[in-house]
N, C-alpha and C positions, 0 to 999 in steps of 0.2 A: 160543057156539062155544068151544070149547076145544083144544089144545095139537092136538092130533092130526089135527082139524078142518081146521087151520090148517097142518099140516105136508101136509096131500094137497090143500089147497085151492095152495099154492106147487109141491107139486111136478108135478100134476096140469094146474092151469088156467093158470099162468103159468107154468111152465117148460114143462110138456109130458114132462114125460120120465116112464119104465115106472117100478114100485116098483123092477125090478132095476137098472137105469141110476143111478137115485135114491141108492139104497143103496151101489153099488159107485161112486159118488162121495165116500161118507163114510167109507166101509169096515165096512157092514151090507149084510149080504142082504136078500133083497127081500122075506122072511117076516118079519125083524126089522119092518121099514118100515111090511107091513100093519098087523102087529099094533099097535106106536103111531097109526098112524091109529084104526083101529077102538076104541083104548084100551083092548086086552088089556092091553099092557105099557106101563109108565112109563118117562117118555122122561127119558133122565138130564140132567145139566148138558153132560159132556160131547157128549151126542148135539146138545144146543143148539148149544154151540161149535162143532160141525163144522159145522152147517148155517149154522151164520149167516158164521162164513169161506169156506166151499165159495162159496155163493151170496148173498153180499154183504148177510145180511138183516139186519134191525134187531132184536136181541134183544127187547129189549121188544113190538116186534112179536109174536114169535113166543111168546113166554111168557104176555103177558097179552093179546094183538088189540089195545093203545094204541101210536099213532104210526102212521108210513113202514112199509110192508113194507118198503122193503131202506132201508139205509145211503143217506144224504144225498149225494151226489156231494162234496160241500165237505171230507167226512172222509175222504175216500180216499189214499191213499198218492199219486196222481198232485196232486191237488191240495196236498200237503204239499213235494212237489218243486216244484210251480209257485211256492208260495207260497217256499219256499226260495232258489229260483234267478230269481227273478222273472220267469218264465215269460209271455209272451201269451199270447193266444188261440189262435193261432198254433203258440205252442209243445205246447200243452197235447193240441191235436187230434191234433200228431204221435205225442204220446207214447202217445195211445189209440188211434191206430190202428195205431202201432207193435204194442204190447201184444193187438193184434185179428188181429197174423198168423201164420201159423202158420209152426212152425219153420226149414223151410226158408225161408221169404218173411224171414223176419227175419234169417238167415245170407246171404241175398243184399244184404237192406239193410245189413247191418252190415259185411260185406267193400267194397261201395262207399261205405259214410263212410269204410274207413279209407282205403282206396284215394285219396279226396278230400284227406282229412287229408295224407297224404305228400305227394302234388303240393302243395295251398298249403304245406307246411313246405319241398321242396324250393324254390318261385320265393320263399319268404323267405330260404333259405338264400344263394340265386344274388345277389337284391336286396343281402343284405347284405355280402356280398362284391363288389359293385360299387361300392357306398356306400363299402367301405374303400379299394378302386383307386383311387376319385377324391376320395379326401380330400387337400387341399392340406399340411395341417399334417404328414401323414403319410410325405407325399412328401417334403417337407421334411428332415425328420428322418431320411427313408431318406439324402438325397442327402447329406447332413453324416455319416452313418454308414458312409457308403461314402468319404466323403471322409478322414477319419481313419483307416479302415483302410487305405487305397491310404496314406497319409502316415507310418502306423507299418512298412507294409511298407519304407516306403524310408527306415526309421531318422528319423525326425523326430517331432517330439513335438509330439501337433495337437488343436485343442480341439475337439468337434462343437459346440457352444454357440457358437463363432467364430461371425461372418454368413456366409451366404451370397455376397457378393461378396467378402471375404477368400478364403476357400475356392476361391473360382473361379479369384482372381489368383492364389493359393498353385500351386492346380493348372494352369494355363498357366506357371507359371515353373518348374515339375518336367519 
């Protein structure tokens, strides 16, 4: 079997697709296509290149008939992100069938993550502005901050560092 054999036997029996579909996937017409099948014309590196990125196939597959028809799953760019981001199962299946929808289905999924994303960002924003109102130490420091300014208003010279109960009696005998 040879090169050509092997380019109509993928495009043919396991894709299914016409010489012209074939072809205006790689950007050859669909007489170019015959004729490497039939083995009029020799199929260059580049015609290799296209085919095996278009349709995921395994070089060497396709050059010599040794190995996998396509590319191992493990080598693929999703699996490089998994293994990057340490992905589950879980993660991995979204990201393929993310990758499985078509444009607009994936403009719909992607405006409701982000739409997801600002709500969680806005109840952390809320949380931690609640977290700050009831911080003790905070309050603290507000009330001794407010206590030295009301005591510089009225010409006196006041420590915020003072306690707490100085400040009080300072401000009951003002």
């Amino acid at each position: 079997m040879n090169i050509g054999d092997r380019i109509k036997i993928l495009r043919k029996d396991i894709l299914d697709l016409t010489q012209a579909k074939f072809g205006e996937k790689i950007g050859l017409k669909s007489t170019a296509i015959g004729q490497m099948e039939s083995g009029d014309r020799n199929v260059t590196d580049r015609t290799i290149l296209l085919i095996c990125n278009e349709f995921n196939v395994n070089e060497e597959w396709l050059r010599n008939g040794t190995g996998e028809m396509f590319i191992e799953k493990d080598s693929t760019i999703v699996a490089e992100l998994a293994s990057e981001y340490n992905l589950d199962l879980k993660g991995v299946k979204f990201i393929e069938a993310f990758l499985n929808l078509t444009s607009e289905q994936q403009a719909v999924l992607q405006d409701l993550a982000l739409n997801f994303a600002k709500a969680i960002a806005k109840d952390d924003e809320v949380t931690a502005t609640q977290q700050l109102d009831e911080d003790p130490i905070i309050d603290y420091e507000l009330k001794a901050f407010k206590q030295e300014l009301v005591a510089e208003q009225k010409g006196e010279i006041y420590s915020a560092s003072e306690n707490s109960e100085e400040n009080s009696e300072n401000q009951n005998l003002a």
